[in-house]
C-alpha positions, 0 to 999 in steps of 0.5 A, a space after each residue: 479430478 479432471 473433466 477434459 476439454 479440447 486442447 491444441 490440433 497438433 495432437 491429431 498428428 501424433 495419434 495417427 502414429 500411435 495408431 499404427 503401432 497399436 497392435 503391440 499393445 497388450 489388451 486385457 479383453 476379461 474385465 470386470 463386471 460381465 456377470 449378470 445376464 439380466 444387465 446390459 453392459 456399459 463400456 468404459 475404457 481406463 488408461 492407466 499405468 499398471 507398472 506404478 503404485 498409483 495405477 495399480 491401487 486405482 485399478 484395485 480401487 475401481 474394481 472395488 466401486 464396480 462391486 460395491 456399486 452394483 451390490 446396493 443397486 443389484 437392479 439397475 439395467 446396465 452395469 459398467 464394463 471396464 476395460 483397462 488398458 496400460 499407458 506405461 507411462 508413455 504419451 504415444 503408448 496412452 494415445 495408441 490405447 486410447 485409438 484402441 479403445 474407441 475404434 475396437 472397443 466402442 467406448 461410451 466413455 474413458 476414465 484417465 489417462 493418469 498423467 498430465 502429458 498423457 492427458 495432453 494427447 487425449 484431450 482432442 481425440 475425446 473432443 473429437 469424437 464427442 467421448 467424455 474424457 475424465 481424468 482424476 490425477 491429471 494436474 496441469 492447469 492447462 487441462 482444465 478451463 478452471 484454475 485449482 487452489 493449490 496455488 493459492 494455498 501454498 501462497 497464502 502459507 508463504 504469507 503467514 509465515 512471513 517470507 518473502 521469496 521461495 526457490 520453486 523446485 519442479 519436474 521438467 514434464 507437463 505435470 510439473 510445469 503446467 502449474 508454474 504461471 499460477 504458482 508465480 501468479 498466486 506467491 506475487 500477490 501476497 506479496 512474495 517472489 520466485 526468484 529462481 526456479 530449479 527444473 529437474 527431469 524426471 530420471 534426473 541423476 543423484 548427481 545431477 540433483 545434488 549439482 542444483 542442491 549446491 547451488 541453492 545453498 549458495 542463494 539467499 532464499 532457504 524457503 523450497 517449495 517442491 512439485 515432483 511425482 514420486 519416484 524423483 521426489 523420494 531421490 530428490 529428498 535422499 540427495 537433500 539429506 546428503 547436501 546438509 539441506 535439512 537443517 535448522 534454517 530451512 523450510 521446505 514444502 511440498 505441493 498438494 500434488 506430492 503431498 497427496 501420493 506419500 501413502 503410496 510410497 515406501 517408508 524408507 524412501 518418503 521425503 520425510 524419512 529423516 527429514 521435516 516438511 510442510 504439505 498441502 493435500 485435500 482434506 477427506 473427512 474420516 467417515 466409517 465407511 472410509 475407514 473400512 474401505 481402507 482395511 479392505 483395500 489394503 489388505 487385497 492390495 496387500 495380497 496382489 503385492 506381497 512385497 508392498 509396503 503402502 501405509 493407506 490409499 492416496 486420495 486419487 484411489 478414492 477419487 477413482 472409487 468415486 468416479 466409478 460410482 458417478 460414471 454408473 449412475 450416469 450409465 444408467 440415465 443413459 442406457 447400454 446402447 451402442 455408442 453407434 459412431 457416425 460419420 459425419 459428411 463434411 464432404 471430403 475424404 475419410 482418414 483414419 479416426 475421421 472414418 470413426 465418426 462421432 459418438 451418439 450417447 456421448 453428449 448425453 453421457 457428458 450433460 449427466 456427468 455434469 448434472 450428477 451429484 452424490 457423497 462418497 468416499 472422498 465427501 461431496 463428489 460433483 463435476 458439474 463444472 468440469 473440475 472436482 475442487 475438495 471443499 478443504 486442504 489440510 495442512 500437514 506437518 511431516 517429521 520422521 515417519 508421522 504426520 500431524 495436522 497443522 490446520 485447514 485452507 478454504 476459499 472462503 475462511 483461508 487459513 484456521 487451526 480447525 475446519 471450520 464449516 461457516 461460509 464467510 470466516 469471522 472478521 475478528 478471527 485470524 489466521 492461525 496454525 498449530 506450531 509445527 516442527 522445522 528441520 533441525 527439530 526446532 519450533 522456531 520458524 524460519 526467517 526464510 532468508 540468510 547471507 549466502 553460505 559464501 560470505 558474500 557482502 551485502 553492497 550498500 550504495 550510499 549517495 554524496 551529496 554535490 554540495 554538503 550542506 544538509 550534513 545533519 541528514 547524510 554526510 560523506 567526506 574524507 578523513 584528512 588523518 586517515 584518508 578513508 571515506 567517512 559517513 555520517 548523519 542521522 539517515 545513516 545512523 538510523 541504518 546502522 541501528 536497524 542493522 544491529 536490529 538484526 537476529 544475525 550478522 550482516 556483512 556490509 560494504 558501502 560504495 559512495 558515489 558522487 550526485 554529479 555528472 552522470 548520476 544526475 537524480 536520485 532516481 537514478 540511485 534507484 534503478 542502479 538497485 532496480 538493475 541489481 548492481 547493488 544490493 540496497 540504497 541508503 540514503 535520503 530517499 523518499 517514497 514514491 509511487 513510481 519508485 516503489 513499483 522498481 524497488 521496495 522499501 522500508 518501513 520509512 525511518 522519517 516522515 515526511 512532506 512537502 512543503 515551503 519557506 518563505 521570508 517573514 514581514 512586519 504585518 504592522 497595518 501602516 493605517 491612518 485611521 487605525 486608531 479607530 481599529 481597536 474598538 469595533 464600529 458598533 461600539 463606537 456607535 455606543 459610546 457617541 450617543 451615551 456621552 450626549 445623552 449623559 449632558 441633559 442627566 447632569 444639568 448645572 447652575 451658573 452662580 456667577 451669571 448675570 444679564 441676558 441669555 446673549 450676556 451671560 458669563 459662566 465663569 464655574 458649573 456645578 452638578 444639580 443632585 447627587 443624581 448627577 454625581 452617581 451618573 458621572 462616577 458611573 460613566 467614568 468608570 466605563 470611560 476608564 475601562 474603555 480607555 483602558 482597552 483602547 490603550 492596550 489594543 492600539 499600543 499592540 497594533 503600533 509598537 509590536 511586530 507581527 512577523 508573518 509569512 509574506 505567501 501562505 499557499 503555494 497557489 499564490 506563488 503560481 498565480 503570480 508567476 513567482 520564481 520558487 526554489 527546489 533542491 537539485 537531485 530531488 524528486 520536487 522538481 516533476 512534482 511542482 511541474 506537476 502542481 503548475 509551475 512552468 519550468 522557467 520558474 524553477 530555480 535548483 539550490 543545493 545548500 541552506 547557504 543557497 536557500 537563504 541566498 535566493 529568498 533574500 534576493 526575492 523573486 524580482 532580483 534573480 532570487 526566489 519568492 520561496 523554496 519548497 522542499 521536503 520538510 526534514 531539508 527546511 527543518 536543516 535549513 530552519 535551525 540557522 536561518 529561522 529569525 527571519 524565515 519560516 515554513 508556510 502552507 499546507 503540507 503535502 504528504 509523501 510517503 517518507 524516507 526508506 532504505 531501498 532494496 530489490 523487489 523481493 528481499 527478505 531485508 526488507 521486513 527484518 530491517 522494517 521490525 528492526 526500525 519499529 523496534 527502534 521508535 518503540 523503545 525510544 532510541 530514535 528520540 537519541 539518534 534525532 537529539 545527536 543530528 537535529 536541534 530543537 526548533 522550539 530554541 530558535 533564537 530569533 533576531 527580530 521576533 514576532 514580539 519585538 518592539 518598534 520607533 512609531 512613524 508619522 504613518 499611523 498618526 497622521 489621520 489624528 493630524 487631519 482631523 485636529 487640523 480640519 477642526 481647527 481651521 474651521 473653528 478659525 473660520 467661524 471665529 472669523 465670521 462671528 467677529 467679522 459681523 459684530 464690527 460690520 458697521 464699522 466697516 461698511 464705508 464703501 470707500 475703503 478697499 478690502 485690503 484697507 478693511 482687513 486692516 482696520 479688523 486687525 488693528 482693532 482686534 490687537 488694539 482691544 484684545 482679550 483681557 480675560 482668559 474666559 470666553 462668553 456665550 453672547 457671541 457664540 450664537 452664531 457659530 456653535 462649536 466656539 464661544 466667543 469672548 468673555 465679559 471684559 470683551 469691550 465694543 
């Protein structure tokens, strides 16, 4: 149902043309409802076409509302004059009787035309002279400022039964092309496609139909969906059964526009006669009141059309009844005055329907059109935006003869097994039909999608890497025995695995082609499936933005990231002082004052002393108490812990490796300007561009041999400071080459590895199932244990635990200090002996050199007859004692 709008000015010409001939169109002056002197008639002229089912029941339909209507409301002071005219399903026909009834009749208002190309001419005329034009069969979306919700209900069934392309079969005229842009739009974006679209004229042939059947069964896609009228639908379906095309493996769907005409059509020759369908139709709610209508209707139709076998009305009669019903109540706002067109003074000369003026009562009539609501036959009936929308589409199911109903669609809840009358549907509740019947008379659903009918295989590009170093992952090389190309590796594997996945046979046939010369980058893989010169990639190709929007992918068999190897270093600290490392300096601040305080608790006696304090000899100590004892058992027990621990941590700092990464983030590579390495034909390169690498700074490797090569070298000798790449590559590399390397920084994800495929193959989800289906039985960990080893087994030359020769490095600060307090223990020896013999040495007549002599002479001439030292000489130099008691002066 469609209020009309203004469409293009180049329909005025062709209506000047239709004006001319419009005296050889018949004119049905006695209509319908000019009984009643008391009311005033209202004029609306209806443009259908009386030579077809869906004409002649609406006719029957509006005559019915204008009775019905005036029946409960016998006081109203208009009553509605209908005057039908007959389009005969001609565009020149349907505008010539248009002209007719505006300029002869004086319509206030016209109801039709009925199809979509006949609209088209109309539409300026109506908008012209300001006379509402309403249509309730016309489809095209481009009649309409607002979109229906056909589109999105047959996409959104595209989308629940999982396919992922549908083969668009339409009439070539306005109404089977002017819903193509939206049915395109709409199957895009649940992620599906049309790849091919099958336009018929509407008297095509049966050979000519069967002509285009041929082709599609040679096409991949085995989803239809058909938007026809219903003279070529029911030849289209005839043609269909002859192909062999409604058997098990097929799907086909009808759009609401066929769907909603079946009932009007003849048994024997409605689509699903002997055949099994899906269709999209509003939903009409069965109310009392509709059933008898229907049993009234049919059976007056039954009486006009003896030989007539429709089973029930289509859903545009009823839209018809309740247009007629709107356009009454609306007359009655408006009153029964004469439309009184006037001319408009534009200041120039009069032509033709420009001397017809504009209608008076015209923008009223379309304000209350707008602003009229009311429940009739078809439920809530409103056009207040210009376009009736049913609140619900029912999905049916067509098999032979019967139809059952599959479930509902709303914008609201989408797709549900029942109606449901909520505004916003349950977040935990899911999309959900009834099981339908297939063709074949099968419930299981079809995947949509086969290998054509013509054997064709399936054309597997496989690249061969330049250099093969990374074989565990993908190998091509020829077999010397056999001379036949042979390919390998895990990636291959994996497709191989997914490929027996499949529930059908899929003929393969892989090209190999070398990643050299022209074929410079994986991305150039890529657009070869982008341009179709083959039908799917395998190989190690990663998953990224820009490739996905050329191609699909996979499920990714792999995961991935980004990340880098850098060589391992000794982190030993060569520190001098680092014996003092293993306790924390707070605890060296304990322990300095404990073991001076311990000195006054532990007094002792000299039991050989003798002589002054300056005199005394101390030759043994002993403890005072028992007191005592306890305070030294317990301070050496701490001293042996402590000593203990200090052993432990310093012998880890000294004698064991700790091999560690020698850059941790890839940050400190690019503010350093190191040299970093990538793998040639990957995608990393523009990504480390990207990250802030200058191009000079990138340096391709092709193998792990090349890796190792260029981080043994190092970034200052023509080598590199480390390598980034995706992490499966270093793993490879890792597994020879891991004593002394290692993975390093955070990880930047990518989105995997995929098996690459043209936008919209149904492939693509099979195979997706299939690769899950392999990570969830386990036989992924099989395929992984042939081609990867362990990383948990590298075996490691110099590991992080080995140990090491100490060097003079970590001691030397022990060194110094023995020395520092041995020379100054010298010095003050020294001194102390220097002032005790000041005497002797006080001639001033000797030289120094004479006095240094005279020390030292006397010094070995006296010596030291005893180990022990005494106390009577230290008072002059706290850290030394001097001699003991034998000392002589």
């Amino acid at each position: 149902m469609k209020a009309l709008g203004s469409e293009t000015f180049l329909f005025f010409f062709l209506l000047l043309f239709s004006f001319y001939s419009s005296q050889a169109t018949p004119r049905m002056d006695r209509e319908v409802g000019r009984d009643g002197p008391s009311s005033s008639p209202f004029k609306v002229g209806v443009i259908v076409d009386l030579g077809s089912p869906v004409g002649n029941i609406t006719r029957l339909c509006m005559q019915i509302a204008v009775s019905d209507f005036y029946a409960e409301h016998p006081s109203y002071a208009t009553r509605l004059d209908l005057h039908f005219r007959d389009s005969r399903r001609d565009t020149v026909t349907a505008a010539s009787v248009a002209v007719d009834l505006l300029k002869f009749e004086r319509v206030h208002a016209i109801i039709g035309p009925q199809t979509s190309d006949e609209a088209g001419f109309i539409v300026d005329l109506g908008n012209r002279v300001r006379v509402p034009i309403v249509s309730f069969s016309a489809t095209s979306p481009s009649l309409s400022p607002v979109k229906t919700p056909t589109s999105s209900s047959v996409a959104i069934l595209v989308q629940f039964y999982g396919w992922k392309q549908v083969v668009l079969i339409h009439e070539q005229s306005e109404y089977g092309t002017g819903v193509v842009p939206y049915l395109v739009d709409a199957i895009k974006a649940v992620g599906a496609r049309i790849p091919y679209r099958c336009v018929l004229p509407p008297s095509a042939s049966g050979d000519l139909i069967l002509t285009e059947l041929y082709k599609l069964m040679n096409m991949e896609s085995r989803v239809f969906l058909v938007h026809m009228s219903p003279a070529l639908c029911s030849r289209f379906f005839a043609k269909v059964n002859q192909a062999g095309m409604m058997s098990k493996g097929f799907a086909w769907i009808l759009s609401e526009g066929s769907t909603s005409l079946l009932g009007i059509m003849d048994p024997s020759v409605r689509p699903h006669s002997t055949g099994t369908l899906i269709g999209v139709k509003p939903y009409i709610n069965s109310t009392d009141k509709l059933e008898k209508f229907k049993r009234r209707l049919l059976g007056e139709f039954q009486k006009q059309n003896p030989k007539s076998r429709i089973s029930e009305p289509s859903v545009l009669g009823l839209w018809a009844y309740d247009t007629v019903w709107l356009m009454a109540m609306a007359a009655e706002n408006v009153g029964a005055a004469d439309p009184g067109y006037v001319k408009l003074d534009t200041g120039e000369p009069s032509y033709d329907l420009q001397a017809l003026g504009v209608s008076k009562t015209g923008p009223m009539l379309l304000r209350t059109i707008r602003g009229m609501e009311l429940t009739g036959l078809s439920g809530k009936f409103n056009l207040s935006n210009g376009q009736l929308y049913a609140p619900a589409l029912e999905i049916v199911n067509l098999h032979r003869q019967q139809e059952s109903t599959l479930g509902f669609w709303t914008p609201e809840n989408g797709i549900n097994r029942t109606m449901s009358t909520s505004k916003k549907r349950p977040s935990d509740t899911k999309a959900d039909l009834s099981p339908a019947i297939w063709p074949g008379n099968t419930r299981v659903i079809p995947k949509g999608w086969v290998n054509p009918m013509t054997g064709k295989k399936l054309r597997v590009l496989v690249p061969d890497p330049e250099n093969p170093g990374f074989y565990p992952l993908l190998s091509v090389h020829v077999n010397p025995d056999t001379d036949k190309t042979v390919i390998s590796g895990y990636v291959f594997e994996m497709f191989e695995a997914a490929v027996m996945e499949l529930p059908y046979a899929l003929p393969i046939e892989y090209t190999t082609v070398k990643l050299s010369g022209n074929v410079a980058e994986y991305n150039d893989l890529v657009q070869m499936i982008f341009d179709q010169k083959y039908d799917a990639l395998v190989g190690d190709v990663t998953i990224t933005f820009n490739r996905s929007r050329k191609v699909d992918f996979t499920q990714p068999y792999l995961q991935s990231g980004v990340s880098m190897v850098v060589p391992l270093r000794d982190h030993r600290e060569n520190n001098a002082w680092i014996f003092l490392k293993p306790l924390t300096p707070e605890l060296w601040r304990v322990i300095g004052p404990s073991s001076f305080s311990l000195a006054p608790s532990c007094g002792s006696s000299n039991t050989e002393s003798t002589g002054t304090s300056g005199g005394r000899r101390g030759t043994k100590e002993k403890m005072l108490t028992n007191l005592s004892r306890v305070v030294v058992i317990i301070w050496l027990f701490v001293v042996f812990i402590l000593q203990s621990n200090y052993v432990a941590s310093l012998t880890s700092m000294l004698a064991v490796k700790h091999l560690e990464p020698t850059v941790t983030e890839i940050e400190e590579l690019i503010n350093r300007g190191e040299y970093v390495g990538y793998q040639n034909h990957s995608f990393t390169k523009e990504m480390l561009k990207d990250m802030g690498f200058e191009e000079e700074k990138l340096r391709p490797y092709g193998s792990p041999e090349e890796y190792q090569a260029g981080l043994a070298k190092g970034s200052k000798n023509g080598g590199v400071a480390a390598v980034i790449d995706e992490i499966p590559y270093l793993k490879v590399f890792l597994e020879d080459y891991c004593g002394n390397y290692s993975m390093a920084g955070r990880i930047h994800r990518v989105g995997g590895f995929g098996f690459v495929f043209p936008k919209g193959s149904p492939l693509v989800s099979d195979l997706s199932k299939g690769i899950l289906n392999i990570m969830w039985t386990g036989k992924i960990r099989e395929i992984e244990g042939r081609w990867f080893r362990d990383q948990g087994s590298c075996s490691r030359p110099n590991s992080r635990l080995t140990s090491d020769s100490l060097n003079l490095s970590s001691f030397w600060g022990l060194f110094l200090i023995t020395g520092l307090a041995t020379a100054a223990s010298l010095l003050c020896f020294m001194f102390s002996f220097m002032y005790q013999h000041r005497q002797r040495n006080s001639s001033s007549v000797r030289t120094f050199w004479r006095r240094l002599v005279s020390v030292a002479r006397h010094y070995d001439k006296k010596g030291i007859s005893s180990h022990n030292f005494s106390s009577q000489a230290n008072d002059g130099c706290p850290v030394m004692k001097t001699w003991d008691k034998h000392y002589v002066q």
